[in-house]
Structures are given as structure tokens and as C-alpha cells.
BAPA-757759 format. One record per residue (C-alpha): residue number from 1; residue in three letters; x, y, z. Coordinates in pm, whole numbers, plus 50000, padded with zeros to 5 digits. Layout:
BEGIN
+------+------+-------+-------+-------+
! resi ! resn !     u !     v !     w !
+------+------+-------+-------+-------+
!  NUM !  ALA !     X !     Y !     Z !
...
+------+------+-------+-------+-------+
***
This chain:
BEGIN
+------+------+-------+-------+-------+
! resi ! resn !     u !     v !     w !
+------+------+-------+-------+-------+
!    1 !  UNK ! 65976 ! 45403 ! 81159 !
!    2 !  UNK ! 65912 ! 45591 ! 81449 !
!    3 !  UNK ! 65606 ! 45769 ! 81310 !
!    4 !  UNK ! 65422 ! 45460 ! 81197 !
!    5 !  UNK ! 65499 ! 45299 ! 81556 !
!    6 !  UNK ! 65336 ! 45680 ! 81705 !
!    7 !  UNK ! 65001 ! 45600 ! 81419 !
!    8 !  UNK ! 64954 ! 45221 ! 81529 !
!    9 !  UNK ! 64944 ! 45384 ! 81886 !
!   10 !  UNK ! 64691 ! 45634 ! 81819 !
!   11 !  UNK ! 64479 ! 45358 ! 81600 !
!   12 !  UNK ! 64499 ! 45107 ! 81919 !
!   13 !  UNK ! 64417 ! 45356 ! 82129 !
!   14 !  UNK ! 64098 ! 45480 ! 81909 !
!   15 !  UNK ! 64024 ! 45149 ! 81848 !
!   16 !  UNK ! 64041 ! 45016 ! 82268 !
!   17 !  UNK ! 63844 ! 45319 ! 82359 !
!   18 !  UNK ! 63542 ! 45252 ! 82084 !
!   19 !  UNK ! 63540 ! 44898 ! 82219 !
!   20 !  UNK ! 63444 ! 45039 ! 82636 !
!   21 !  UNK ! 63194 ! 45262 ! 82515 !
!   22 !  UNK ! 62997 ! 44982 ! 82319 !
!   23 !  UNK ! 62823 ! 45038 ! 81957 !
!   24 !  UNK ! 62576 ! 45303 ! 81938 !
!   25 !  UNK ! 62254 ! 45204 ! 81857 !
!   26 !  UNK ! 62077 ! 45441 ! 81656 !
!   27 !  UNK ! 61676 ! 45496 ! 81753 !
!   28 !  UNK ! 61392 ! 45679 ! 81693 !
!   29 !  UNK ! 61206 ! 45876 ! 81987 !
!   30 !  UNK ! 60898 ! 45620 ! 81949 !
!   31 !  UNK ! 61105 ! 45316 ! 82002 !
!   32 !  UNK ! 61284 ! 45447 ! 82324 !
!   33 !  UNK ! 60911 ! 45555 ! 82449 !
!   34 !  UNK ! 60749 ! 45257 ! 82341 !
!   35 !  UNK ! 60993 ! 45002 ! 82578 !
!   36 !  UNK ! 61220 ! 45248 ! 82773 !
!   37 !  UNK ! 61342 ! 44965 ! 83020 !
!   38 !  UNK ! 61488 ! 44780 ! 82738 !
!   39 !  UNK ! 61753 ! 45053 ! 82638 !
!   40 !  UNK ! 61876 ! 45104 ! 82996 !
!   41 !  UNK ! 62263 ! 45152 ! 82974 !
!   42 !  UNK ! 62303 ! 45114 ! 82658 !
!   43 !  UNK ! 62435 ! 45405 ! 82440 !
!   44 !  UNK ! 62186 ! 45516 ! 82209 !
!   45 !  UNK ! 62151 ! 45846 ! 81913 !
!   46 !  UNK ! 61845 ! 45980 ! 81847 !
!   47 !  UNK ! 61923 ! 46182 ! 81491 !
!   48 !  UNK ! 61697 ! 46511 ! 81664 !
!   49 !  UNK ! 61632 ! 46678 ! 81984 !
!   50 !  UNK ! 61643 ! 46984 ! 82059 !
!   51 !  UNK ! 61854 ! 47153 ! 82328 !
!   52 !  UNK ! 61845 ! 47347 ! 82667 !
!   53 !  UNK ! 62053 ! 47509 ! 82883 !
!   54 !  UNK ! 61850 ! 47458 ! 83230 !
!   55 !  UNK ! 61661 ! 47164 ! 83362 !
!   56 !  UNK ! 61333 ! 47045 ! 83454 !
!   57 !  UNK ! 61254 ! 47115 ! 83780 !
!   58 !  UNK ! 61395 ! 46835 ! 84093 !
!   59 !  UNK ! 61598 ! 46646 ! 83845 !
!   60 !  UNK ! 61910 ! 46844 ! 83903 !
!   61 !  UNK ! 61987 ! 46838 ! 83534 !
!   62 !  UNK ! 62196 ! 47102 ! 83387 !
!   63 !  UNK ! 62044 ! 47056 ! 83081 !
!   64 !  UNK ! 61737 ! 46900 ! 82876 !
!   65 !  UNK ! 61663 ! 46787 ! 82534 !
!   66 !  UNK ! 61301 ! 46711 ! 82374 !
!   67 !  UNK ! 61212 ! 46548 ! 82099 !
!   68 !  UNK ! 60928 ! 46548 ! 81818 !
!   69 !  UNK ! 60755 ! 46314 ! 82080 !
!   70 !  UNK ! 60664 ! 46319 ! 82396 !
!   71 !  UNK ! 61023 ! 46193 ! 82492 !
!   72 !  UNK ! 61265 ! 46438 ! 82715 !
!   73 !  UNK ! 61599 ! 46418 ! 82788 !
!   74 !  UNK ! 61782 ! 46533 ! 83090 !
!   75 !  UNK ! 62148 ! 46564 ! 83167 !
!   76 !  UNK ! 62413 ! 46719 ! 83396 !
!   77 !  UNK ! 62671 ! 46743 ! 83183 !
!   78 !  UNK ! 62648 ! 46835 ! 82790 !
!   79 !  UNK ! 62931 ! 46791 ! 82507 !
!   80 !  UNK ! 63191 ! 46837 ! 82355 !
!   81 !  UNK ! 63275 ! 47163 ! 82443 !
!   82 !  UNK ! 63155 ! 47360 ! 82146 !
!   83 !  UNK ! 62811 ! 47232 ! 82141 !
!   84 !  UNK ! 62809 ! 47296 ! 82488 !
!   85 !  UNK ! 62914 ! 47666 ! 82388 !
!   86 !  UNK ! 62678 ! 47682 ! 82105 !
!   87 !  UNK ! 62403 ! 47563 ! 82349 !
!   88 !  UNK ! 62511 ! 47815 ! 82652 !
!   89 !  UNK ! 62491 ! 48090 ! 82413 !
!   90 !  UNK ! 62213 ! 48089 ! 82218 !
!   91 !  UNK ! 61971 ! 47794 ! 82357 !
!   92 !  UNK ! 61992 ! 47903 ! 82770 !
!   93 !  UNK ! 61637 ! 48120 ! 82800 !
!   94 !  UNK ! 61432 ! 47924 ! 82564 !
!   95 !  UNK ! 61171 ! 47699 ! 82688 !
!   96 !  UNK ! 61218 ! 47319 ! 82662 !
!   97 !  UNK ! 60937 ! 47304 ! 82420 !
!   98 !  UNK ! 60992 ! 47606 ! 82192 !
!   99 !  UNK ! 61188 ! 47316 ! 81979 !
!  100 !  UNK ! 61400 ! 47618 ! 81781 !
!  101 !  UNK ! 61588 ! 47499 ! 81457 !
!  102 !  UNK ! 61922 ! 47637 ! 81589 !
!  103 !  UNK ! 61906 ! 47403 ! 81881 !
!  104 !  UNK ! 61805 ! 47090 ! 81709 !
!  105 !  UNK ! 62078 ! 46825 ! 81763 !
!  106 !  UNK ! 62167 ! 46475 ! 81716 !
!  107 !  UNK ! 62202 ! 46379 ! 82063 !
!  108 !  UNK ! 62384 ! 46048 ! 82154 !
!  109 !  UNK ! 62366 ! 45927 ! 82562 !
!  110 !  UNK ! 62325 ! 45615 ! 82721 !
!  111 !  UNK ! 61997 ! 45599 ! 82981 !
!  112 !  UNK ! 62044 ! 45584 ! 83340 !
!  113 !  UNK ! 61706 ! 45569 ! 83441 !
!  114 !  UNK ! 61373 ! 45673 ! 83361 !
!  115 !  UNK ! 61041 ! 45825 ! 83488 !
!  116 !  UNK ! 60657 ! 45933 ! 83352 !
!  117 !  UNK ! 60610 ! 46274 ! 83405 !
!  118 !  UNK ! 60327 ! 46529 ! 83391 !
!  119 !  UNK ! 60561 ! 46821 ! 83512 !
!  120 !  UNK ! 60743 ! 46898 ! 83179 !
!  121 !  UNK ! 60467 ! 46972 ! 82925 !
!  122 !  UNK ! 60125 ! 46952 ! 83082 !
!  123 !  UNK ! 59865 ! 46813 ! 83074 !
!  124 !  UNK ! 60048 ! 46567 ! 82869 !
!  125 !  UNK ! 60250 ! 46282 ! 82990 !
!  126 !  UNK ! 60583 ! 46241 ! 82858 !
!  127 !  UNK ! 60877 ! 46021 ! 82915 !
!  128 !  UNK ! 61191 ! 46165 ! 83109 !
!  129 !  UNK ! 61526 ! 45976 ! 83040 !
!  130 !  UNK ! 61743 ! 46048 ! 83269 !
!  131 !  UNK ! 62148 ! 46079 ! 83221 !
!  132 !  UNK ! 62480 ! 46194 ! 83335 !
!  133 !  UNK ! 62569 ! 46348 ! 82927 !
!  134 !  UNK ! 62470 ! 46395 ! 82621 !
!  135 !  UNK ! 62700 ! 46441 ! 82315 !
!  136 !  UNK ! 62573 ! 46657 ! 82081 !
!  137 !  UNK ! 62627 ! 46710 ! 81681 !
!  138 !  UNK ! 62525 ! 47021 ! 81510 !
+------+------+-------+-------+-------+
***
């Protein structure tokens, strides 16, 4: 009896936390590029980036992810803790737009703000997403 009251717990628990963070909403680079204001706080996965230690320069991010587009990602915080490894490791001295296989990642963040830049990959002008994590799965 005492176990199954210890598993509804953990279920209620699972269950009130998925219910704060909001449904993902699953997207494609284009989409987030082509109306970037409309996705503002919510939580979104795009299926592949790939991923950076280090940041573009002046936005204080710890990290960055690009896409197939001309959509970047930066963040200050990167997990769970093995990606972040796997990341720190082997993804730390590439550049942002080497896109290597071994750092592609679904990424999964919700948009705090967002800016046009022609810093990150000149002379083209890309989107930067700006946000405090990203969750990766390898």
C-alpha cells in the first residue's frame, strides 16, 4: 500500500510539473524565422541545431545553436548535464557555423527575445533568438 501511495506521488508530481512548463510545440527553423514575435515565451523544439560551447559576441551567451537556416540560438545555460558534457567536450572550439554531425541536437527552449543580426554569419542576415536554456537530445 505504501508503494502505490509513493507511485501516485511521483505521477502527480510528473504530471503538476508538465502542466507549468506548458506543451511543447514542435517547429521548423522557417516557421520561427518567418514570424519570430509570435513564438515569444512559448516553449518550442526544433528537431536540429547544432551546438556550441561559446557565444556570439555582446550577447553574454554561454552557448549558441544554428540551424539549417539562417536561425541562431543563444543561451546561458545548456542541459541536462550530459549534453552539456558532451557539448563542453567535444563541440567548445568549433565555429558556430561548422554545423558538425556530432553536435547536431534536438534543441527544445522557450524565446525570450529576439534580434536581426549581421554579426554571426556575414554578410548574411540571420535571426538571433535569444534564451536563458536550451535542453538538448542527442
Amino acid at each position: 500500500m505504501r508503494i502505490y501511495a509513493i507511485l501516485v506521488l511521483m505521477v502527480l508530481t510528473i504530471v503538476a510539473a508538465m502542466a507549468q512548463t506548458g506543451p511543447v510545440k514542435r517547429i521548423t527553423w522557417s516557421e520561427l524565422a518567418a514570424d519570430p514575435g509570435r513564438y515569444m515565451g512559448q516553449q518550442l523544439e526544433i528537431v536540429a541545431a547544432y551546438c556550441v560551447q561559446g557565444g556570439v559576441s555582446g550577447t553574454g551567451a554561454g552557448y549558441q545553436c544554428s540551424t539549417d537556416g539562417d536561425v541562431y540560438i543563444a543561451a546561458s545555460v545548456l542541459s541536462p548535464a550530459s549534453a552539456k558534457k558532451k557539448v563542453d567536450a567535444n563541440c567548445g572550439g568549433l565555429d558556430l557555423i561548422e554545423r558538425s554531425s556530432f553536435c547536431r541536437a534536438r534543441v527544445r527552449f522557450t524565446p525570450s527575445s529576439f534580434e536581426k543580426s549581421n554579426d554571426i554569419d556575414p554578410p548574411k542576415t540571420v535571426l538571433l533568438v535569444n534564451t536563458a536554456e536550451v535542453y538538448l537530445t542527442f
